[in-house]
N, C-alpha and C positions, 0 to 999 in steps of 0.2 A: 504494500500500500504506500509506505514513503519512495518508492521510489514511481512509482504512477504519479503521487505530488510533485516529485522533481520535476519529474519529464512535461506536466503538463504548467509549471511555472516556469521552464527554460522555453518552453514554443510562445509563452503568453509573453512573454518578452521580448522574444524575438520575431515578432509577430510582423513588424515594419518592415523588419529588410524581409522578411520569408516572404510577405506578397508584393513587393517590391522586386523582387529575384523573378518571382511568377510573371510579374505582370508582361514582362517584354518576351517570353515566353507562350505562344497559345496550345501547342500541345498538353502543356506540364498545368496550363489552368483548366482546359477541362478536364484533367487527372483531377485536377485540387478539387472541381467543383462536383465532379462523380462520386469524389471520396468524403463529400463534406454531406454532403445530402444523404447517401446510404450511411453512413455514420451517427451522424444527429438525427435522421429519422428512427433508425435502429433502439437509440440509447435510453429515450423513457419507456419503452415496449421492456427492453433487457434491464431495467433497474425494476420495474415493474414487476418480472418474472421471479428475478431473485428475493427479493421482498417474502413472496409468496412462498418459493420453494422452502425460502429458510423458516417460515409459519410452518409448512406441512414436515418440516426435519425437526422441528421440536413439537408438534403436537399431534400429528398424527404417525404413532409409530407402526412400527409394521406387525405387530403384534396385534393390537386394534384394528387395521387395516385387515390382518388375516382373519378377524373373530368376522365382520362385516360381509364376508364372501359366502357364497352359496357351498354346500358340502358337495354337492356334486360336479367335477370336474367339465361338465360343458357349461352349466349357468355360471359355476365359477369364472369362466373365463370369460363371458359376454360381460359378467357385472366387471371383472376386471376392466377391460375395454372400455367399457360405457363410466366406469369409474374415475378414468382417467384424467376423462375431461372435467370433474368436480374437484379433483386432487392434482393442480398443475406443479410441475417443477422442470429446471431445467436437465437436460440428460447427465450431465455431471453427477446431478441430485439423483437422480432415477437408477440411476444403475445399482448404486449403495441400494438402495428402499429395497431394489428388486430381489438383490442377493441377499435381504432378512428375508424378504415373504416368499422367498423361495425354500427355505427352511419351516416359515411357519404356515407356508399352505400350499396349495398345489404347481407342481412347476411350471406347467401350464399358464394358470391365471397370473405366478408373478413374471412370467416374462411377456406377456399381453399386456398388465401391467405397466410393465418397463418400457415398451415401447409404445402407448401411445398416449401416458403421464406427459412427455415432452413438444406430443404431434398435436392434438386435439384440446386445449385448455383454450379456454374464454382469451387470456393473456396472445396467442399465438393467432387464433383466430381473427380479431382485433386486429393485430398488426398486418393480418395480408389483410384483410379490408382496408386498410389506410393503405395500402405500398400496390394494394389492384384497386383504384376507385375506380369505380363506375363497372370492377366487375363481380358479380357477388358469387357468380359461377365457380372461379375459383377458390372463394372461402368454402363452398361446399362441395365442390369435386378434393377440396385435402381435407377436410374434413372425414369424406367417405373412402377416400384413396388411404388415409392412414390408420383407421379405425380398423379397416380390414385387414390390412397390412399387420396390423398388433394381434386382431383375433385368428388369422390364420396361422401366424408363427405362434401362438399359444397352441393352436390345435394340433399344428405341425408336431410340437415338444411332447405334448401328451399321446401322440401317437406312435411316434420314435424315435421320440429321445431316451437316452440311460444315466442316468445315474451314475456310473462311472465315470461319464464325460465330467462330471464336476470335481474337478480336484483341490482346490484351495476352500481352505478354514473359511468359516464368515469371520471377516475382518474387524475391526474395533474402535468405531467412526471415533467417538467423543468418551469421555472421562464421566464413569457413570453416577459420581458424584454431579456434575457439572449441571448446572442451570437451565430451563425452557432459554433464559436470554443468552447465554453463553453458545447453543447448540445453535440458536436462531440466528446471530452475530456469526461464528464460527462458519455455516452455514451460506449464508449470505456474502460475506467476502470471498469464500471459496468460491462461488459458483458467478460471482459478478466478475473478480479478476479473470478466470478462466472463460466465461462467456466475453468480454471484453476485449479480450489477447484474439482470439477466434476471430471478433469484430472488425479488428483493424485489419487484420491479413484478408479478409472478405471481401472488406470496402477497398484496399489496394488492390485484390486482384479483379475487381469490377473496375476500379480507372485503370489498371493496364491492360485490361479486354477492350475497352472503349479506346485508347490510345493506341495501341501495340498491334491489335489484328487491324488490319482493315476491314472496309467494308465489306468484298465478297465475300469474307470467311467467313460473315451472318450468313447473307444471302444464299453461300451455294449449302449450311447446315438448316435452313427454312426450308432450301427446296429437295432436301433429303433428312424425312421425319426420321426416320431409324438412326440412324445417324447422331441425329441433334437428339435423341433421345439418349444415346447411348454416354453420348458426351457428356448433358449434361446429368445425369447418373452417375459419373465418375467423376464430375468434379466437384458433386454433392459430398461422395467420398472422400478428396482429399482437403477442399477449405473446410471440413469439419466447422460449419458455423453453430452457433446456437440460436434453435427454434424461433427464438423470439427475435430475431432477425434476418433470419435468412432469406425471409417474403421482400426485406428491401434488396438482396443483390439478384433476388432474380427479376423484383419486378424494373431493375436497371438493364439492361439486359434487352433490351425494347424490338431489336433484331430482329428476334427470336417468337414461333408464335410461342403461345400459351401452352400448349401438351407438352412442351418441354422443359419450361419452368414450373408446372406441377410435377413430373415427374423430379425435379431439382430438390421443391419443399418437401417433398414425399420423402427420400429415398435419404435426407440429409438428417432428422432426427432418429431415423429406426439405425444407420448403420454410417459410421466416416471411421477416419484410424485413430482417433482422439478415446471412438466409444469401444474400437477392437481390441484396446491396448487395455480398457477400463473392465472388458468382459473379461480378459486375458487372465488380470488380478485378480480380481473378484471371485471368477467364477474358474479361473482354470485355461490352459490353451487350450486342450482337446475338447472342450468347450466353443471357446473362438471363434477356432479356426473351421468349425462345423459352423455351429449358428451366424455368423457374422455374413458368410459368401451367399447362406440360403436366405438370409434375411435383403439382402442386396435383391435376388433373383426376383423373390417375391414382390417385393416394393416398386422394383420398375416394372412389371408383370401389370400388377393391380394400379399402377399413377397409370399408366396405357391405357388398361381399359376403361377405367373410368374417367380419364381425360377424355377419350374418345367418348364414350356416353353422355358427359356430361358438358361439355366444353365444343366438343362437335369442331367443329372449324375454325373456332373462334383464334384470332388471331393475339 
């Protein structure tokens, strides 16, 4: 945290000559002006998110969470799913939740759970309606594109997965002495630093897409869907952004129709390397290295089709 004060005291100072350097520069200002906009739009959505996650990391534990759930392994999972969106946190947050209430309830329900706690909360929702105005389609094509995506990889788990695959200890988040305000604090910094860090490299990598390709590289990925599907699916993988932002770099992105920036917000909460590395710990490699690639599969499978159903042509 002091060094985020540093960093953001030495630019506030240096504020004169930085757009002064810009100004005789037009490339490097609409860099500046792509990275200022996905940024400050992004940043009350993502304090917003954490605020919250850090309420649901001190009061709703997952032991309560597990009492809450149906005993039967298919309602279990729907309420899981459908839970999610009541219970928002960011994926930082959700992955810890998920590796308790996968202990304390079915492994099924807490890995539906885990994945669409970060996809579907009021907080994320929200921010693609502001970053898509005027399109409300795609608040509800990720909506339903990620809600699936949670309950089939739930069903998927309970169908074949083992138990074996899970090799690591549950982990031991907070000091069980420690405070509701201490775990919400604790909390809260953890997942704002790390959604944050995520932030800037999203917002830079959307001003040097805007800068750096050219034009045709939209045009000729618009006029091959498979294509721009597949891309932007694996770039959801590697900027690893957090939910409550990621609706601003795709809805920058303006090139590009729309089936492939829901395929981008879809496929960027259920699975990036920030959440392979967090399953890895958590839950074990052999773990991972299974759930993580079929999670990939599924997510752009189900953002497809129901981009297609619901989105239709929309550009």
């Amino acid at each position: 945290m002091e060094i985020v004060l540093v960093v953001l005291i030495t630019f506030a100072v240096a504020g004169g000559f930085v757009s002064a350097y810009i100004a005789n520069r037009p490339k490097l200002g609409v860099a500046a002006t792509v990275f200022c906009g996905v940024f400050v739009q992004a940043v009350p959505f993502l304090v917003l998110g954490v605020v919250v996650s850090g309420l649901v990391a001190a009061f709703a534990t997952p032991d309560r969470l597990a009492r809450w759930l149906p005993r039967r392994a298919g309602l279990a999972i729907l309420a899981a799913g459908v839970g999610g969106a009541a219970l928002p946190g960011c994926e930082c947050g959700s992955v810890p939740i998920g590796r308790r209430l996968f202990d304390a309830a079915s492994g099924g329900a807490a890995l539906t759970f885990m994945l669409s706690a970060p996809a579907i909360n009021p907080v994320v929702l929200v921010a693609t309606s502001v970053a898509f105005p005027g399109e409300p389609r795609m608040v509800v094509a990720r909506l339903i594109g990620s809600l699936l995506t949670a309950v089939v990889m739930g069903a998927v788990w309970s169908r074949w997965g083992k138990a074996e695959w899970v090799t690591r200890r549950l982990p031991k988040m907070h000091d069980t002495e420690a405070s509701r305000w201490t775990v919400f604090t604790e909390a809260a910094r953890h997942d704002f630093l790390t959604g944050a860090s995520y932030l800037v490299l999203g917002a830079a990598a959307a001003a040097a897409l805007h800068v750096l390709l050219p034009p045709w590289v939209f045009a000729g990925l618009a006029g091959h869907m498979v294509i721009a599907i597949v891309v932007m699916a694996l770039l959801a993988v590697v900027l690893a952004l957090c939910s409550e932002a990621d609706a601003f770099v795709a809805s920058s992105l303006t090139a590009l129709p729309l089936l492939p920036r829901l395929v981008f917000v879809v496929v960027g909460p259920a699975v990036d390397v920030k959440l392979f590395a967090m399953q890895a710990g958590m839950f074990g490699q052999r773990f991972a290295v299974r759930f993580a690639p079929a999670t990939f599969v599924v997510a752009t499978l189900i953002a497809t089709v129901v981009g297609y159903l619901v989105l239709g042509g929309a550009r």
